[in-house]
Structure formats: structure tokens, C-alpha cells
C-alpha positions as a Python dict, from the first residue, in 0.01 Angstrom:
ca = {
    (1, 'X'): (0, 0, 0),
    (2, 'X'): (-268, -242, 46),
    (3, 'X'): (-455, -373, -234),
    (4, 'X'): (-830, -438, -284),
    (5, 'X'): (-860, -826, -163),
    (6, 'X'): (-651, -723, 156),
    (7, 'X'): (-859, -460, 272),
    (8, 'X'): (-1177, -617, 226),
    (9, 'X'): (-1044, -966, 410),
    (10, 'X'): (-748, -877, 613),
    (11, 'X'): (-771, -573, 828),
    (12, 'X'): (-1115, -544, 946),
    (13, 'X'): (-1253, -721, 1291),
    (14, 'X'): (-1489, -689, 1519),
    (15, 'X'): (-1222, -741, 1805),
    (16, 'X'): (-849, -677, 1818),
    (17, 'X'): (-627, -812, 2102),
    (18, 'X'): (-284, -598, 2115),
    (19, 'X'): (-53, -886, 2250),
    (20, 'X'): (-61, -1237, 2205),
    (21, 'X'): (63, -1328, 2552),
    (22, 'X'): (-95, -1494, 2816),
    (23, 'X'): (-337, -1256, 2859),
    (24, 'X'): (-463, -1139, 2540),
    (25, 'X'): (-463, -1508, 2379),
    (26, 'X'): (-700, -1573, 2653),
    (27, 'X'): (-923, -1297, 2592),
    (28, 'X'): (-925, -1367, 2241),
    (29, 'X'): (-1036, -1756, 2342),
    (30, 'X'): (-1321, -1594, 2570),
    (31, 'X'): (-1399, -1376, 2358),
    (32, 'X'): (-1497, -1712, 2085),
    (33, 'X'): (-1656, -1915, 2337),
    (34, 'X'): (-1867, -1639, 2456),
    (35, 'X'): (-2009, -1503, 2130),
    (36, 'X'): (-1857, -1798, 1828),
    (37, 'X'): (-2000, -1582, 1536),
    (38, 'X'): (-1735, -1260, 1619),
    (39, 'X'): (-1445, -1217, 1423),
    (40, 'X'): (-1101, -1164, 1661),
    (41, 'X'): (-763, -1028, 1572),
    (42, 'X'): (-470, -1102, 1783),
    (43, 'X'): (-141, -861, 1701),
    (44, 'X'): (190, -947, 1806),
    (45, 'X'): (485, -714, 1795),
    (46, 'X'): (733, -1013, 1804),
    (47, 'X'): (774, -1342, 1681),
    (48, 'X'): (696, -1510, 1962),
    (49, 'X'): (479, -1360, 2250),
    (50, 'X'): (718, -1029, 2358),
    (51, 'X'): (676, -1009, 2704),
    (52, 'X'): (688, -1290, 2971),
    (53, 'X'): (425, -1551, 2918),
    (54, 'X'): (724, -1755, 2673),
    (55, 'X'): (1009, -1684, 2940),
    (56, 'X'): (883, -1712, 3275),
    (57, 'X'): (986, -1966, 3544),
    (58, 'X'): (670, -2166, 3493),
    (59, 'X'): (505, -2140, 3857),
    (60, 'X'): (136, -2201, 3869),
    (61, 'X'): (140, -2033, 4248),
    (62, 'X'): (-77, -1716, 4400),
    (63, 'X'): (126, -1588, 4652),
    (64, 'X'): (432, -1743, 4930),
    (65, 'X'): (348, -1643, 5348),
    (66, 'X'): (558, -1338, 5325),
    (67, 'X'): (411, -1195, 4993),
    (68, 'X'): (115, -1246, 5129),
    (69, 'X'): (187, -1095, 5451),
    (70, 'X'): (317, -782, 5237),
    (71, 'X'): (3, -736, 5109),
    (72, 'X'): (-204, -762, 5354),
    (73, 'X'): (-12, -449, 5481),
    (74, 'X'): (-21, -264, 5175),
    (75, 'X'): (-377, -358, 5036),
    (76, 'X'): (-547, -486, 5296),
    (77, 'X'): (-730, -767, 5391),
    (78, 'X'): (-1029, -793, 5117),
    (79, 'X'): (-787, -687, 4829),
    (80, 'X'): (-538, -965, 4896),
    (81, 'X'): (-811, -1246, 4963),
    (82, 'X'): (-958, -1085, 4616),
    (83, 'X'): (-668, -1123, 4441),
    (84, 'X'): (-563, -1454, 4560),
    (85, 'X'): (-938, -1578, 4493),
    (86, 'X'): (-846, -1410, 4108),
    (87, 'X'): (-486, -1575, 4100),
    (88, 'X'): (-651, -1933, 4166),
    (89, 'X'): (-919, -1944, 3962),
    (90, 'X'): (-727, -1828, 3717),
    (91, 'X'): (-527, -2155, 3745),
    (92, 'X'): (-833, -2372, 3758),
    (93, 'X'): (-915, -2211, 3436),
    (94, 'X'): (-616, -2279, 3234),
    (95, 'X'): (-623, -2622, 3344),
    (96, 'X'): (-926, -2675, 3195),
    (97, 'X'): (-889, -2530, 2908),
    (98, 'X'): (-586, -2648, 2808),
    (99, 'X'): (-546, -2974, 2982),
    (100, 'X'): (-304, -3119, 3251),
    (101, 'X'): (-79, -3344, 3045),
    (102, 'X'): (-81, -3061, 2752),
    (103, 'X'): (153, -2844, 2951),
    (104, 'X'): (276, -3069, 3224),
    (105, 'X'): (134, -2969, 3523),
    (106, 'X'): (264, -3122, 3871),
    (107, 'X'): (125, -3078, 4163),
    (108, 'X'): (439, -3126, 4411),
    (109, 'X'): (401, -2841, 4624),
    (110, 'X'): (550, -2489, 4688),
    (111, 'X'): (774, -2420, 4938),
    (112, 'X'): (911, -2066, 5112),
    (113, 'X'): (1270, -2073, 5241),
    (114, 'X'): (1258, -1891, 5578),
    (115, 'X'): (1589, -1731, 5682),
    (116, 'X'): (1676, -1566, 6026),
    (117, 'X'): (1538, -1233, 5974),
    (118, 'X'): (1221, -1372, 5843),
    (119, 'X'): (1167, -1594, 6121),
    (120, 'X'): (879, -1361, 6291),
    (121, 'X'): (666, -1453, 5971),
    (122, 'X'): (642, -1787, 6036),
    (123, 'X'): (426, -1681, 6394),
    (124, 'X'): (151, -1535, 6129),
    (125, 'X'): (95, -1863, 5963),
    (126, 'X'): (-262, -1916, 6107),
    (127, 'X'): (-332, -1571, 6062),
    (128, 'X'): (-286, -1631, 5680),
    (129, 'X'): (-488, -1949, 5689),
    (130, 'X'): (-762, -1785, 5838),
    (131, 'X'): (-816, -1511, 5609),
    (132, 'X'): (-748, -1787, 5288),
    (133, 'X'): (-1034, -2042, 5492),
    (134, 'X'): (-1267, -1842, 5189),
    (135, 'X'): (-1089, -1939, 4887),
    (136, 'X'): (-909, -2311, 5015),
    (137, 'X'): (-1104, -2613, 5183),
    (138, 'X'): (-769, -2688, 5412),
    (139, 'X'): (-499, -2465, 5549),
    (140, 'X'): (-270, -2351, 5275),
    (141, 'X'): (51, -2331, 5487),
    (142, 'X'): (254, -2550, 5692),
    (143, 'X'): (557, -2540, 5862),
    (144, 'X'): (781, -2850, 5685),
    (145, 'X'): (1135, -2779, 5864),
    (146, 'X'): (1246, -3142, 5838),
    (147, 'X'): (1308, -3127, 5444),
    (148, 'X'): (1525, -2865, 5480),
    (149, 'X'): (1778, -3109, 5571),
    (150, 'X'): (1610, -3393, 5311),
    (151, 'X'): (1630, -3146, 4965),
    (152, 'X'): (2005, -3094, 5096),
    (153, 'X'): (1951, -2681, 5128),
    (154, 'X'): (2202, -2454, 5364),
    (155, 'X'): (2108, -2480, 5760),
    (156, 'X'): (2321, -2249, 5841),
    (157, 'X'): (2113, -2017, 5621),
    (158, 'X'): (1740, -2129, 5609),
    (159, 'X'): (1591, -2170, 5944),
    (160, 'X'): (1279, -2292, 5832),
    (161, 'X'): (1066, -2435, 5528),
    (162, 'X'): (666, -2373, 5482),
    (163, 'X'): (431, -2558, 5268),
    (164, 'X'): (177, -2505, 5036),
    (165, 'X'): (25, -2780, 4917),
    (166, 'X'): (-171, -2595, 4639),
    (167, 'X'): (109, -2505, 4451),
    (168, 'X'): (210, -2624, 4117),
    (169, 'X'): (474, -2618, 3825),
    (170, 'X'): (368, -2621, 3462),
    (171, 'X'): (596, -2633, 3099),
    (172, 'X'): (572, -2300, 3009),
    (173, 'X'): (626, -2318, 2625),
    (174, 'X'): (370, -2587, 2605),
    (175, 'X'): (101, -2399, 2785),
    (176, 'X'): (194, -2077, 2518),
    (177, 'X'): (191, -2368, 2245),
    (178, 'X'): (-104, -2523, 2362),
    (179, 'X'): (-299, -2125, 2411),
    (180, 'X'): (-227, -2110, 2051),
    (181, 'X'): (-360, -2432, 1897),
    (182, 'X'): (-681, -2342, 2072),
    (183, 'X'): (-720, -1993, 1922),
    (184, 'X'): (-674, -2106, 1601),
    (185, 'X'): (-899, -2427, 1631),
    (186, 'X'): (-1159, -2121, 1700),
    (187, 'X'): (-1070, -1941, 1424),
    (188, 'X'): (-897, -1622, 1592),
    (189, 'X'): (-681, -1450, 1366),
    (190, 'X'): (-315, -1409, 1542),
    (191, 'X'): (-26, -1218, 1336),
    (192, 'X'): (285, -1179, 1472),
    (193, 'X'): (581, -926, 1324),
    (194, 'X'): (315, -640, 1396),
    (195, 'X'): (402, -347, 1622),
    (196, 'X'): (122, -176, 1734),
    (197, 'X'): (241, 217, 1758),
    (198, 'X'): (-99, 397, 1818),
    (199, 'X'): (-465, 313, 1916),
    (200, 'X'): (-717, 576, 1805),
    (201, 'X'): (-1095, 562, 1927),
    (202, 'X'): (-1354, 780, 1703),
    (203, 'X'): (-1612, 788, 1476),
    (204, 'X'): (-1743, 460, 1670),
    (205, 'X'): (-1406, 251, 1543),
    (206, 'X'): (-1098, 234, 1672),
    (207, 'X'): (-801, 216, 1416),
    (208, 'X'): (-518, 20, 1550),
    (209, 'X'): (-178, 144, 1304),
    (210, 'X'): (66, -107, 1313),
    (211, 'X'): (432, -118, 1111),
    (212, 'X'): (447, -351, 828),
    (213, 'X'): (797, -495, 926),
    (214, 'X'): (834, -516, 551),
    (215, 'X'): (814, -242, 397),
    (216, 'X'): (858, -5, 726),
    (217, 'X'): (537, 188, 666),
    (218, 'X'): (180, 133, 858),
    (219, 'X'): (-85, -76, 789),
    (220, 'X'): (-486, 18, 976),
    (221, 'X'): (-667, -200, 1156),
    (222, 'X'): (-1028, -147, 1230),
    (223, 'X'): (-1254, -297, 1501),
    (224, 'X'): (-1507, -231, 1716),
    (225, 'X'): (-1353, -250, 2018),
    (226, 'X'): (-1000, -312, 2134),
    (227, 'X'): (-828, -458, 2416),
    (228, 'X'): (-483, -375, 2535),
    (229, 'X'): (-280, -647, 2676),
    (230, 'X'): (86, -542, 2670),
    (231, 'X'): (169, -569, 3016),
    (232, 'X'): (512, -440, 3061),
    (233, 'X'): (527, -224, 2727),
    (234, 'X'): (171, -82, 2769),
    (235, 'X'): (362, 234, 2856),
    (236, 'X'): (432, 280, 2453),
    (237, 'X'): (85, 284, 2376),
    (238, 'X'): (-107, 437, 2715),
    (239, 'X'): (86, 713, 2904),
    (240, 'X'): (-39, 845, 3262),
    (241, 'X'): (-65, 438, 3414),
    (242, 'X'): (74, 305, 3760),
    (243, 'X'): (268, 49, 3541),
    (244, 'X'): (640, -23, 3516),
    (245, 'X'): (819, -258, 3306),
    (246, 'X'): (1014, -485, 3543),
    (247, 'X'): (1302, -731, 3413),
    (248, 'X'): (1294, -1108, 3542),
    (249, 'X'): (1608, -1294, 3483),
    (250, 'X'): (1626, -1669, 3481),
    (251, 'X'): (1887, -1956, 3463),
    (252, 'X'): (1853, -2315, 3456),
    (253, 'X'): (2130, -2578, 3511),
    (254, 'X'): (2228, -2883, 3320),
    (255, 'X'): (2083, -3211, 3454),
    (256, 'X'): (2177, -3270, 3757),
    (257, 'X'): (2210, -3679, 3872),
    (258, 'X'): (2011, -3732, 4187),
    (259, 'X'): (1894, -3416, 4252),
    (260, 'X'): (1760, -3411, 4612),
    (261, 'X'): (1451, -3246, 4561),
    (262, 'X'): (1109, -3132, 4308),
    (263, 'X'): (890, -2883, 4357),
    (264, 'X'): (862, -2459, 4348),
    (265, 'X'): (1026, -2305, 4629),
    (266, 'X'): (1056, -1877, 4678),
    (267, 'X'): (1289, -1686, 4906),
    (268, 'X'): (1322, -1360, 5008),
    (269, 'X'): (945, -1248, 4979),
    (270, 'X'): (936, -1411, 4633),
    (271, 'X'): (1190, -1182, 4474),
    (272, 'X'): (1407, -1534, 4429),
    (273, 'X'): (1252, -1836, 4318),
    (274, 'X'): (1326, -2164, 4181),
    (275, 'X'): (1230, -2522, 4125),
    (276, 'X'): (1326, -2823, 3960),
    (277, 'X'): (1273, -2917, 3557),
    (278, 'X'): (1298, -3264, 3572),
    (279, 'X'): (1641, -3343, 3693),
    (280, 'X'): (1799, -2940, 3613),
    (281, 'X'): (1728, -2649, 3858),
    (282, 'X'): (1550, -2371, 3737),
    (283, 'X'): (1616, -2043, 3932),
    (284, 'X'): (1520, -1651, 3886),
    (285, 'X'): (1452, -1295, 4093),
    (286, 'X'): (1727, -1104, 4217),
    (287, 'X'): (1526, -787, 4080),
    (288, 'X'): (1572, -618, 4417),
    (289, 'X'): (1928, -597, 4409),
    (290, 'X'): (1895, -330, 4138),
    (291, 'X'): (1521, -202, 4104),
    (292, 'X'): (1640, 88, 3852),
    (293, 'X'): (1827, -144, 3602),
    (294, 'X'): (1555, -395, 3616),
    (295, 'X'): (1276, -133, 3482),
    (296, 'X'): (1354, -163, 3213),
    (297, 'X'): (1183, -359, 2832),
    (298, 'X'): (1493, -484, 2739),
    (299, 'X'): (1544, -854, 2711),
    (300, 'X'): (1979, -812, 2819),
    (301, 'X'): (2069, -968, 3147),
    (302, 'X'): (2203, -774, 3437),
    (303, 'X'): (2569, -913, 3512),
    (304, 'X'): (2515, -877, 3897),
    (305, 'X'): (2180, -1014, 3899),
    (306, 'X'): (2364, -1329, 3717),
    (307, 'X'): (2627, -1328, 3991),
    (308, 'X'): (2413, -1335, 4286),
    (309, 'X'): (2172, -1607, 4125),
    (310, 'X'): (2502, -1829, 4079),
    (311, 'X'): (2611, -1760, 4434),
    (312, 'X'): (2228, -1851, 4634),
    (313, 'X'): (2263, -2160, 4411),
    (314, 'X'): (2637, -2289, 4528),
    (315, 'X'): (2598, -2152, 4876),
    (316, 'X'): (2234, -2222, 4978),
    (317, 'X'): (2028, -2401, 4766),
    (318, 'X'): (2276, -2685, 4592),
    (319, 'X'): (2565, -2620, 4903),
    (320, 'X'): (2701, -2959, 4814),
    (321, 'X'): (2642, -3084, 4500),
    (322, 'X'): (2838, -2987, 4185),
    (323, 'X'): (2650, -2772, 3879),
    (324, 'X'): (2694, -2606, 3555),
    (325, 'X'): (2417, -2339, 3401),
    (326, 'X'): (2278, -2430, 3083),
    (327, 'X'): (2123, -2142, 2983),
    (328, 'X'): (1996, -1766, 3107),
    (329, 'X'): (1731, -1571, 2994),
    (330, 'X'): (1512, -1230, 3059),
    (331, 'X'): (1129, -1184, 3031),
    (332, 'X'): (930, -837, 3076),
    (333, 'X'): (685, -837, 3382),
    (334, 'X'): (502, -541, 3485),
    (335, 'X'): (405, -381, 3812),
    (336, 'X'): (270, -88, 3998),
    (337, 'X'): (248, 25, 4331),
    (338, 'X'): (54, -255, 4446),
    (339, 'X'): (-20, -551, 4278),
    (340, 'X'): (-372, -502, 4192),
    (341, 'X'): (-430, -587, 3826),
    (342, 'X'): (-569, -311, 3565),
    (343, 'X'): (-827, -369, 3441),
    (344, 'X'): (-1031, -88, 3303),
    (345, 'X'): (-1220, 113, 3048),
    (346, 'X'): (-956, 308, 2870),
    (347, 'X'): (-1208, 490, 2610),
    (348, 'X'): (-1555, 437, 2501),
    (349, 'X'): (-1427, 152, 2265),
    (350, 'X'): (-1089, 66, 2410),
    (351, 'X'): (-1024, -160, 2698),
    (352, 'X'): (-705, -231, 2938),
    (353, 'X'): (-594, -551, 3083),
    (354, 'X'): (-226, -521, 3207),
    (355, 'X'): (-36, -506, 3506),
    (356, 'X'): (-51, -859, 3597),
    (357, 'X'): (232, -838, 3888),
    (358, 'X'): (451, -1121, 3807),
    (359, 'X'): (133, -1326, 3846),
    (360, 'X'): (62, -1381, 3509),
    (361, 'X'): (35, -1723, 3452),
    (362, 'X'): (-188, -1739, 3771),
    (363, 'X'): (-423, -1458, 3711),
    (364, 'X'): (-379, -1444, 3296),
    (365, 'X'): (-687, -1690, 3225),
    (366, 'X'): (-911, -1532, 3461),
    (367, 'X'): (-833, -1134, 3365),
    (368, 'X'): (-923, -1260, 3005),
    (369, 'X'): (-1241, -1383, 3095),
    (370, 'X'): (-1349, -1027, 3263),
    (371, 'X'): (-1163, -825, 2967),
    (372, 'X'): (-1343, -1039, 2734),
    (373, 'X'): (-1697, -980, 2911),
    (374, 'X'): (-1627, -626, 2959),
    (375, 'X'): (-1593, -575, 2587),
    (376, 'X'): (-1884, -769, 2510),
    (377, 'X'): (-2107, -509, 2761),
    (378, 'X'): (-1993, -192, 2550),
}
């Protein structure tokens, strides 16, 4: 039961965000600096953001050769130079909005570890540079195969190493951190505890009905308009979507002294990826070795997933230097069948920006700014 002064200051907005991730904190900020005088509600199920933008690996990247290469097959050539154009302005944009040093960005490079049976990639590296000559003012990859040997990796394993010199690594609870001090500085409204369980458009409102996670009963939010930015739970709230949770599981080691090398680094078409943290090694993926247990919105870690991620790290990527794993960790991605991005018109009033493909701290900033425009157009 709400009383008087809450309903007339508390649950009525012009705008309501569903998710306080990456994505919906930065449509709530576009939102602000595109119209100051709107009022903005952000509504978080958990305590901290639910998904992945608080748990990821902490890549600011757009795509490795053979991801690339992979889409270029299954979208074609305009989608994939679309989307990487999306993924790297994206980037630009959260680095000016929040600020290099406020989430320690590096620029040291990305690098994809090539093994045998990925060698006939490497022939379509000017083919690649080509098509990115649009987005990039110098090639984006290079072949690199003499620090294979200098960052101490597995010969016998990786048979070659491409750069990308536009590829970066960023702290990714002080970017989250950082996201949040700005939204509040503008006077966005973010609660958190609030799980949103319906969305209903009429009557030229939407009501948004979210539990009260004290007293287990519902409290209505009104807007205007709404935007959905759940990513990998959208599912609870939209049904009939080309989305599926998918579960990324990450480790990172104890310091390591002298560790050989810095940078981000992907394997195996991205679905393994890693990087340094100062001196500790930060690795994830492994999703592919079990697709079916990995769609899934729960935050557990998959056993065999761990396994395999401790065995790449002591045979190929640390083959001769002593570790010990610090700590492990899950976050909540979400794809489809490609990795386009949705973002649509749900209802008259009610707008969808999910799907973000793993990608989320590349594209987040810049699907914000279109979510946030779209809204504004009606």
C-alpha cells in the first residue's frame, strides 16, 4: 500500500528504463542530455546491475579476424561493416563520456591466437581490411607471429598471432561505477531491488508492475514511454524474440610476478578470451563446449567449463609459468541467431533495446543513444 506523498512523488515518470546495465544507464544518460527537463526512472531487479555489464571480462573490442570472417558469412558484408561501425562508436562514446582514467582504459592491443585448423583465416586478412578501410584510417589486422614466442604462449599449439591495434581493455566496475555517478549528477532516478514482472501499454501510459521486495506485493509505475533493456532476461518480460540467455564464465588468477605479456587476446573465434589485469590473468568463454547448459539466467558455474578454462591456461597460454585462480564468476549475455542487435518498437509506447551479442560494452553507449532518440520521436 502506497501512501499519498509516494504516489504523487515516487512512481510517476515520463521515462522508465527496465535495467540499469550498460545499456539502459546509457539510455537513461541520453535520454537527459537530449531533452534535461524529462523526468527518467531506471529499475533494477538486483542490487547491482543483473546481467553482464558488472561481470564481464572488460574488453573494449568489436570483433577478432575469425568472428569477423563468421559474419561476413552469415550476415553479409554491409551488416558486419554496420555493426562494427556501431561496436566502435560505441566505444568512442563511452570514452567520452565517462573519461579514460575513470575506468582505466589501455590501449595495448588485441590479439587472436591462430591454431592449425584456423590457419586458412589468416590468408583473408586483407580481405577484412578492405571491407573495415570505411570505419578505420589504417589496416586493423596484422600478422604479429614473433610474440608468440615473446608473451611465452604454446608453439606447439598456436601457429600464429594477429594484431589489432584498435583494441582496448577497460576496469569494468569502474566504468558501471562511473555510468552511475553520471546519471545521478543528471538527476535520473535509479532503484534497484525492483523486479519488473509485466509491462502494460494502454490508455496512452504504460504501467510498469514491479515487486516490492519488502512486502512481496506490486508497486505501478507510470510513464510515457518505456524502454526495455534486459538483455539476457528480456525473455521474462517479451515472449516471441530471437533472444537467448547465454552464460559467460570467467576466472582470474592471483598476481602473477613477471608476467610475460598485457593486452586482450581471443581464441577459438572469440568463444575463449583473456587478457591481463595488471600483473593477474583474466580468462573466460568455453560456452561452446556446452551450448545447452550455458542458456541459461543463472549466475552458477559450469564445472567443465571451469576445467577446460584451467587446462588452455596451464597448457597453452601460461605453459611454463606457475598459477593459482583467485576467483570465478558468471555474467548473463544474450544472443540470437545472428548478432544483429534489437532494437525496435515493441508497442506504440514501449521500446526494445536488447540482444547486444556479447558486445555490450562495445555497442552499449551507442544502442542507448538510438533507443533514447527513438523514444523521444514517439
Amino acid at each position: 500500500m502506497l501512501s499519498y506523498w509516494e504516489k504523487e512523488s515516487f512512481v510517476k515518470y515520463d521515462y522508465i528504463i527496465i535495467g540499469s546495465g550498460i545499456g539502459g544507464l546509457s539510455t537513461a544518460i541520453s535520454l537527459k542530455e537530449k531533452k534535461p527537463e524529462t523526468s527518467v526512472l531506471v529499475l533494477e531487479k538486483g542490487l547491482l546491475p543483473s546481467g553482464a555489464s558488472t561481470k564481464n571480462a572488460g574488453f573494449a573490442c568489436f570483433g577478432s579476424l575469425t568472428e569477423l570472417l563468421e559474419d561476413l558469412e552469415t550476415i553479409g558484408a554491409a551488416d558486419t561493416l554496420e555493426l562494427v561501425h556501431e561496436r566502435w562508436e560505441g566505444l568512442q562514446k563511452l570514452r567520452e563520456r565517462i573519461g579514460d582514467k575513470n575506468f582505466d582504459f589501455l590501449n595495448h592491443g588485441g590479439y587472436e591466437l591462430i591454431r592449425e585448423q584456423e590457419m586458412p583465416f589468416v590468408e583473408k586478412i586483407e580481405e577484412v581490411n578492405n571491407l573495415l578501410k570505411q570505419v578505420f584510417p589504417k589496416p586493423v589486422f596484422e600478422l604479429k607471429n614473433d610474440k608468440i614466442n615473446t608473451f611465452g604462449f604454446n608453439r606447439h599449439r598456436i601457429k600464429a598471432m594477429i594484431f589489432n591495434q584498435y583494441e582496448g581493455q577497460i576496469h569494468t566496475g569502474k566504468m558501471m561505477a562511473s555510468l552511475l555517478r553520471i546519471a545521478r549528477s543528471k538527476d535520473i532516478a535509479v532503484i534497484t531491488g525492483a523486479e519488473v514482472l509485466k509491462v502494460e501499454d494502454s490508455s496512452g501510459q504504460v504501467t510498469v508492475s514491479a515487486k516490492n521486495c519488502t512486502s512481496n506485493k506490486y508497486i505501478l509505475y507510470t510513464a510515457e514511454k518505456v524502454a526495455v533493456c534486459t538483455n539476457g532476461f528480456t525473455n521474462t518480460l517479451i515472449e516471441d524474440l530471437d533472444l537467448a540467455p547465454g552464460r559467460g564464465i570467467v576466472l582470474i588468477t592471483k598476481p602473477i610476478p613477471n608476467l610475460p605479456f598485457q593486452g586482450v587476446f581471443h581464441m577459438k573465434k572469440g568463444y575463449y578470451y583473456f587478457r591481463n589485469e595488471g600483473k593477474r590473468v583474466l580468462f573466460g568463454g568455453g560456452r561452446n563446449i556446452d551450448f545447452d547448459a550455458e542458456t541459461t539466467t543463472e549466475f552458477d558455474t559450469n564445472k567443465r567449463i571451469e576445467k577446460e578454462l584451467h587446462r588452455q591456461l596451464k597448457e597453452v597460454i601460461l605453459p611454463n609459468i606457475p598459477f593459482e585462480i583467485d576467483q570465478t564468476w558468471a555474467g548473463i549475455m544474450a544472443f540470437g541467431k545472428n548478432k544483429l542487435p534489437i532494437l525496435s518498437r515493441h508497442t506504440e509506447n514501449v521500446h526494445l533495446g536488447v540482444r547486444l551479442g556479447g558486445m555490450g560494452v562495445a555497442i552499449g553507449s551507442q544502442m542507448g543513444e538510438k533507443l533514447a532518440q527513438n523514444l523521444l520521436n514517439g
